[in-house]
VMD Tcl script that draws the C-alpha trace (Angstrom):
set ca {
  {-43.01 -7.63 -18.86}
  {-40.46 -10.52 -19.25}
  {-37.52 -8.62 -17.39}
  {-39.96 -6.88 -14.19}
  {-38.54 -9.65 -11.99}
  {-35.26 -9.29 -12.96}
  {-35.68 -5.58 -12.19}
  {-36.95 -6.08 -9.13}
  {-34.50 -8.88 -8.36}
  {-31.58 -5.91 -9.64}
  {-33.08 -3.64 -6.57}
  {-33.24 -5.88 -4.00}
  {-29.79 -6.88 -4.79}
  {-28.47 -3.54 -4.76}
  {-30.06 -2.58 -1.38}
  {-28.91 -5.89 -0.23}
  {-25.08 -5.56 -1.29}
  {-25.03 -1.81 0.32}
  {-26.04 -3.41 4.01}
  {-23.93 -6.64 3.35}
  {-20.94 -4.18 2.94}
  {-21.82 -2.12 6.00}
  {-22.30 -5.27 8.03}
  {-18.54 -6.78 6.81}
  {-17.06 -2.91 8.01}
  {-18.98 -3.47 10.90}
  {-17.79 -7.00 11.59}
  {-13.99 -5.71 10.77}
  {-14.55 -2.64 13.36}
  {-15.73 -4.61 16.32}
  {-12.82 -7.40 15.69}
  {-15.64 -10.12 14.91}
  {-13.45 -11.30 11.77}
  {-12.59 -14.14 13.42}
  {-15.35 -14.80 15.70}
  {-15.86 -17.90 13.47}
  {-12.39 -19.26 13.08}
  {-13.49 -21.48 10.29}
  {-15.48 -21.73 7.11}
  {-17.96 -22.50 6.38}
  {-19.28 -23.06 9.38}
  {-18.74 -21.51 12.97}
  {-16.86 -23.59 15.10}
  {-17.95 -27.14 12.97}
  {-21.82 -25.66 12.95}
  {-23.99 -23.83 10.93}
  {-24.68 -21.56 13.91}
  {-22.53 -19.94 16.84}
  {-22.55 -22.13 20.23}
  {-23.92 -20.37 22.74}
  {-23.66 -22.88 25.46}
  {-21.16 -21.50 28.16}
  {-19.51 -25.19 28.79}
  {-18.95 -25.21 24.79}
  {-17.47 -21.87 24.72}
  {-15.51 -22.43 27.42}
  {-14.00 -26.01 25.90}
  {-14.15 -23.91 22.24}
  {-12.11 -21.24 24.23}
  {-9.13 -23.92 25.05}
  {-9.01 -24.90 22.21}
  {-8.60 -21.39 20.05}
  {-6.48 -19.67 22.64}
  {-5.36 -17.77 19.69}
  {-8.65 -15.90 20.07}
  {-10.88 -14.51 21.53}
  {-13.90 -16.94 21.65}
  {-17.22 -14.59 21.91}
  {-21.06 -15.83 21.31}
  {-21.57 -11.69 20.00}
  {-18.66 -12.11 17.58}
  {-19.66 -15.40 16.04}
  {-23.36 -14.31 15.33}
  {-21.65 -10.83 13.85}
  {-19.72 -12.76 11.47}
  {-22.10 -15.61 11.26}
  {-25.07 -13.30 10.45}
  {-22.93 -11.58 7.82}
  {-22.59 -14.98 5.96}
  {-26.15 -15.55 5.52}
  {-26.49 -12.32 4.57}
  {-23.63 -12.54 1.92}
  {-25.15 -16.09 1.14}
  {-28.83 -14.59 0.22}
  {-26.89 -12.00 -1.68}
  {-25.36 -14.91 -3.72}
  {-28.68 -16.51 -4.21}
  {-30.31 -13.22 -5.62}
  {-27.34 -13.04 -8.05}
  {-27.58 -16.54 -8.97}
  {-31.34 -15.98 -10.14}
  {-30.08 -13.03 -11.67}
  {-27.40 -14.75 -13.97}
  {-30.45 -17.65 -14.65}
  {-32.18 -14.61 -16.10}
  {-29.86 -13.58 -18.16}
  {-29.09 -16.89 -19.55}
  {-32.99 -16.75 -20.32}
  {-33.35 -14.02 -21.87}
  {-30.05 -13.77 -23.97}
  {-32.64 -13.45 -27.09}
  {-34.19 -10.21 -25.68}
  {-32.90 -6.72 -27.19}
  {-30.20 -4.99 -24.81}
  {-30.88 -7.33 -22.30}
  {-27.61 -6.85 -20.03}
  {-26.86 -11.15 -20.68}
  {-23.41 -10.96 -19.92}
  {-23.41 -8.52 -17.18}
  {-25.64 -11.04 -15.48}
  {-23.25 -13.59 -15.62}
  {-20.38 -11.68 -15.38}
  {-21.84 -10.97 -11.83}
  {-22.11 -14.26 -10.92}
  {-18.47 -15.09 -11.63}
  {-17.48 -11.79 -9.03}
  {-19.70 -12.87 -6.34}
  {-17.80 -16.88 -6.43}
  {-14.86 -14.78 -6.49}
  {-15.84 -12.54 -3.67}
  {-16.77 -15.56 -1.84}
  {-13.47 -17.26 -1.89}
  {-11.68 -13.52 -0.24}
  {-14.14 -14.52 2.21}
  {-13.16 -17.41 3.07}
  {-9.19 -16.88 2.70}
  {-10.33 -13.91 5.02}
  {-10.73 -16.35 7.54}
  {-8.74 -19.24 6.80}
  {-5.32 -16.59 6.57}
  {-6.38 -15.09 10.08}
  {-7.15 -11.50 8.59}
  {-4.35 -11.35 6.20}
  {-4.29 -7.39 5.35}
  {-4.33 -7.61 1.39}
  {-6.97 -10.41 1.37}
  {-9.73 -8.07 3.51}
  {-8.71 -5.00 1.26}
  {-9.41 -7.11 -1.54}
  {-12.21 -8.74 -0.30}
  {-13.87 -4.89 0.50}
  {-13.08 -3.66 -2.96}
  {-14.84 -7.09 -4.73}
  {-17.93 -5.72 -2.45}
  {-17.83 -2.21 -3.75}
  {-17.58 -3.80 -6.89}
  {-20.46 -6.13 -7.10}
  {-22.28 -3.03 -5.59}
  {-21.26 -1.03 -8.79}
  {-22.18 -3.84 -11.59}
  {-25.18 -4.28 -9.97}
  {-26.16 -0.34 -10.20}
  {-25.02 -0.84 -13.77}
  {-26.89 -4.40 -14.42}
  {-30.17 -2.36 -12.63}
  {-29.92 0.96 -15.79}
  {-29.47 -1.66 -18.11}
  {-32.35 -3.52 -17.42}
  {-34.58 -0.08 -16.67}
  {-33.02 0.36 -20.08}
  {-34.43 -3.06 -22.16}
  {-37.90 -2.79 -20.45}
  {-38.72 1.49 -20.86}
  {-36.47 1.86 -23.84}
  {-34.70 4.69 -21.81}
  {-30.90 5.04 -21.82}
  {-29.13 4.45 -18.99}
  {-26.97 8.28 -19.56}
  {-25.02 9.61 -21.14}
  {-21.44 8.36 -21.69}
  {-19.84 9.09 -18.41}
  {-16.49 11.60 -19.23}
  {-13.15 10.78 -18.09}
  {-12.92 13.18 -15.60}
  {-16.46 11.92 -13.48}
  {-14.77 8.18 -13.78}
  {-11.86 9.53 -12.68}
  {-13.56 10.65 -9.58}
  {-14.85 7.31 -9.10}
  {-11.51 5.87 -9.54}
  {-9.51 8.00 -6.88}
  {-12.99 7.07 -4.45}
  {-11.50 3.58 -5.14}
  {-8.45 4.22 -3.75}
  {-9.36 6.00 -1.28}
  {-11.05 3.17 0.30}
  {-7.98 1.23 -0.39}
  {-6.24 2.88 1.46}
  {-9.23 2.86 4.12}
  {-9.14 -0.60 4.19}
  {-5.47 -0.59 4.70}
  {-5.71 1.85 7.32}
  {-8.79 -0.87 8.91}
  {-6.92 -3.91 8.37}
  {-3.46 -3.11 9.58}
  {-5.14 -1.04 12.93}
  {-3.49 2.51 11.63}
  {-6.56 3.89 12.73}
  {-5.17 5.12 16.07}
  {-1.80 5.52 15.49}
  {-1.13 9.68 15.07}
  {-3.33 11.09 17.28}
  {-2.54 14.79 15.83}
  {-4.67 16.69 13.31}
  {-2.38 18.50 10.91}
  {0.94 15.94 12.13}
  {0.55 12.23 13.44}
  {1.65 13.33 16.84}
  {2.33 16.59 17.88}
  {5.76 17.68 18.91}
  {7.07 14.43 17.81}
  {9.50 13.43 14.70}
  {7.63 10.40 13.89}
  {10.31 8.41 11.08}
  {7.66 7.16 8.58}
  {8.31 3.32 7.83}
  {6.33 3.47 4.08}
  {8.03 0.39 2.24}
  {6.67 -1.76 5.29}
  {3.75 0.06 5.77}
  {2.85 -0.60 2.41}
  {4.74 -4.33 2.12}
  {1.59 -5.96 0.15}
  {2.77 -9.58 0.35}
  {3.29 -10.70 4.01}
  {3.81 -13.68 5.91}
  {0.74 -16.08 6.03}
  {0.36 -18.09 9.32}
  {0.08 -15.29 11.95}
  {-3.02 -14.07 12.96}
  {-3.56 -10.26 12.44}
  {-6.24 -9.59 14.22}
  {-4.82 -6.42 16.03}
  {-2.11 -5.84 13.34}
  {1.66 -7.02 12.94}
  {3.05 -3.85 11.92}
  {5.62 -1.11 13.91}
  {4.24 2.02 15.18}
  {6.33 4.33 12.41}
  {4.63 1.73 9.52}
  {1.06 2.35 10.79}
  {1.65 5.98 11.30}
  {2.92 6.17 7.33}
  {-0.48 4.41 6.28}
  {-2.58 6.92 8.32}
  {-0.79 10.14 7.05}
  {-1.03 8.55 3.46}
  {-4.43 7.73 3.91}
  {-5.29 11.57 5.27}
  {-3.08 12.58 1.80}
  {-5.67 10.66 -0.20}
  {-8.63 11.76 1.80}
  {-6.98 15.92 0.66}
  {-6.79 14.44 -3.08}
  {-10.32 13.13 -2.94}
  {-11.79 16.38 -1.70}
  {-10.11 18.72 -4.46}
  {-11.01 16.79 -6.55}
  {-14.50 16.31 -6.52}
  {-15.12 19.67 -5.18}
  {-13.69 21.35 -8.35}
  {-15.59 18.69 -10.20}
  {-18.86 20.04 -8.30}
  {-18.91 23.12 -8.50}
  {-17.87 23.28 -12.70}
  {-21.12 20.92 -13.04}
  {-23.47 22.75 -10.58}
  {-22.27 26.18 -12.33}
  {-22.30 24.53 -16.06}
  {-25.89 23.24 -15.91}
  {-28.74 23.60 -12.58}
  {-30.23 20.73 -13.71}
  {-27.59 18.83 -11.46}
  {-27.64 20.91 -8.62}
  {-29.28 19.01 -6.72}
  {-26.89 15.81 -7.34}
  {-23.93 17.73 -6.66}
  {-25.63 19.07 -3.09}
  {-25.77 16.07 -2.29}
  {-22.17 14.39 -2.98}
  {-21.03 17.59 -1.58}
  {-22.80 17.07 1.87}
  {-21.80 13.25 2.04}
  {-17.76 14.59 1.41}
  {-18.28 16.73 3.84}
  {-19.28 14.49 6.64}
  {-17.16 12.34 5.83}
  {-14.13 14.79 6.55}
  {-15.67 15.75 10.10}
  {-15.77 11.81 10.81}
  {-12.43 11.26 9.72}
  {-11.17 13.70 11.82}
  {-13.47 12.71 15.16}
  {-12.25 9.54 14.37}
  {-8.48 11.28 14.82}
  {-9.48 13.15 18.16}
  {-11.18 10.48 19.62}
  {-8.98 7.52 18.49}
  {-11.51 5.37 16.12}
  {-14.46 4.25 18.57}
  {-16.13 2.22 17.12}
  {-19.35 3.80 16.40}
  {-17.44 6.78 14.70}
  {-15.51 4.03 12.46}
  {-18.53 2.52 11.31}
  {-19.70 5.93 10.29}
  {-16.83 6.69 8.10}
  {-17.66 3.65 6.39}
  {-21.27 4.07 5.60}
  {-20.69 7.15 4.21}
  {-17.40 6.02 2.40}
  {-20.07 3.45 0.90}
  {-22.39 6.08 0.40}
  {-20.02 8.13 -1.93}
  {-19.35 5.29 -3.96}
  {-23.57 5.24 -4.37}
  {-23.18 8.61 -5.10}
  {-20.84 9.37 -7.70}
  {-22.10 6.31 -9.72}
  {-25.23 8.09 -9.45}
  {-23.60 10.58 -11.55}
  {-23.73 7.85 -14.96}
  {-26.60 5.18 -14.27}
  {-29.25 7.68 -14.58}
  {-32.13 8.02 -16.86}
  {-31.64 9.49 -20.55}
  {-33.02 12.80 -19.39}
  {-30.81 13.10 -16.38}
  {-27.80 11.70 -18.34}
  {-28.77 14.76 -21.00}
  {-28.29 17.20 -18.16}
  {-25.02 15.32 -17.45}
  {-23.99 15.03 -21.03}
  {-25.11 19.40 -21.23}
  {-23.23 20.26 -18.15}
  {-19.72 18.88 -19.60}
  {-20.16 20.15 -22.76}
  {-19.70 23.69 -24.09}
  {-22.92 25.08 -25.79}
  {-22.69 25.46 -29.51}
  {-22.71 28.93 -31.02}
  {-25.70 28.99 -32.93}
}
mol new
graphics top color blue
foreach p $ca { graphics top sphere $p radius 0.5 }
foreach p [lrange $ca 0 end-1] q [lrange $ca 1 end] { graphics top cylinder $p $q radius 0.2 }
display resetview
């Protein structure tokens, strides 16, 4: 009984981090990152101005920007949200400091979660204070996928200390290793976001049909940059965008192989996972029909936002794959093994 409001806590916190990392993708996609050119406030107040006189004076005195009430209560709204987030994990490191006596209680993982979410929280404010610098927001979007992950993992664990039931088997290399090119995928997504690639080859199977594009990679894929300039809208030449984008399409080809081969050995190995694997299958496949409508119809922004629900979505996914209960994590464990003789 002592850990059914951590437990709870663990859910709401999970459900919570999934829709405060679609709201930051959405804020990035509509160009709200800097709707609130200061931290932690908006504009020296705990709420956008909506007054038209103050925007107007507010508008003089960012010309640097583009001073919007809809863009400050995007990014404003994603603070709170990212602020009750906190809070949740805060109570959730309390409980873990509480009940550090208890059996398999996940203790440190609780804590350990508390010391990512400060973390995440300073990206998010050197996310605004370095005007969109492009290796801060990647950073900052991998530190939410993986707060999202621990606390999927902190949730088994404590399913774990209050039924007594495992939280899976021991995931095998080659399931984390989908996870892990998923990670970089979404690097490279957020690259592709941050630095405006999105749009830049407008071809399918080239970046721009009947044209020799010269792929700029080393600055393309510079990682330090200049602090100071604002890069909202992006800094970088046409040929460095264009070698994100085609790397970025690479990765997406990697991904796919990947965890189709992966699929279809577990689905065949054991039906128990069939289902599972239906699923992840599905979600990779609309993700590469986004991906490309995002291509023909140059990243609006409801097709953007799309790609990065379900990009968020996969990540839910394949974890799905380890955190799951000791009879699931059998089926797992069965599928990757081959069966004794007897």
């Amino acid at each position: 009984m002592e850990t059914v409001w951590p437990r709870r806590l663990a859910l709401i916190a999970v459900l919570l981090a999934v829709i405060v990392i679609t709201k930051g993708g959405f804020t990035r996609i509509t160009d709200s990152g800097l709707g609130c050119p200061d931290w932690p406030g908006c504009f020296g107040e705990m709420v956008m101005p909506t007054d038209t006189e103050r925007l107007a004076y507010l508008q003089t005195r960012y010309p640097e920007i583009q001073v919007a009430a809809h863009k400050g209560w995007i990014e404003m709204i994603h603070r709170y949200l990212a602020t009750f987030l906190g809070v949740i994990i805060i109570s959730l490191a309390y409980f873990g400091i509480r009940y550090r006596h208890l059996p398999h209680y996940p203790s440190k993982t609780s804590v350990l979660l508390l010391g990512l979410v400060m973390l995440q929280g300073a990206f998010g404010m050197w996310t605004v204070t370095l005007k969109l610098l492009p290796i801060v927001v990647t950073v900052h979007l991998l530190g939410g996928l993986l707060i999202l992950s621990t606390l999927m993992y902190l949730r088994a664990r404590l399913r774990q200390a209050s039924t007594g039931v495992g939280v899976g088997s021991p995931a095998k290399r080659w399931v984390m290793g989908g996870i892990v090119v998923l990670f970089l995928q979404m690097a490279l997504g957020g690259w592709v976001s941050t630095n405006y690639a999105g749009w830049a080859c407008p071809s399918l199977s080239t970046c721009a049909a009947g044209v020799d594009v010269p792929y700029d990679f080393q600055e393309g894929f510079t990682i330090v940059t200049e602090v100071g300039p604002n890069y909202e809208g992006g800094q970088l030449h046409l040929e460095a965008r264009a070698a994100i984008q085609m790397t970025h399409r690479a990765g997406a080809f990697v991904v796919l192989t990947y965890w189709v081969v992966l699929l279809i050995w577990l689905a065949r190995r054991n039906p128990g996972v069939q289902r599972r694997c239906q699923v992840m299958a599905g979600l990779l496949a609309g993700q590469v029909v986004l991906g490309y409508a995002n291509v023909i119809y140059a990243v609006p922004d409801a097709l953007a936002f799309g790609h990065h629900v379900l990009a968020v979505l996969l990540v839910i996914a394949a974890w799905q794959f380890v955190f799951d209960t000791d009879e699931q994590g059998e089926l797992l464990h069965g599928s990757l093994e081959r069966p004794q003789p007897a």
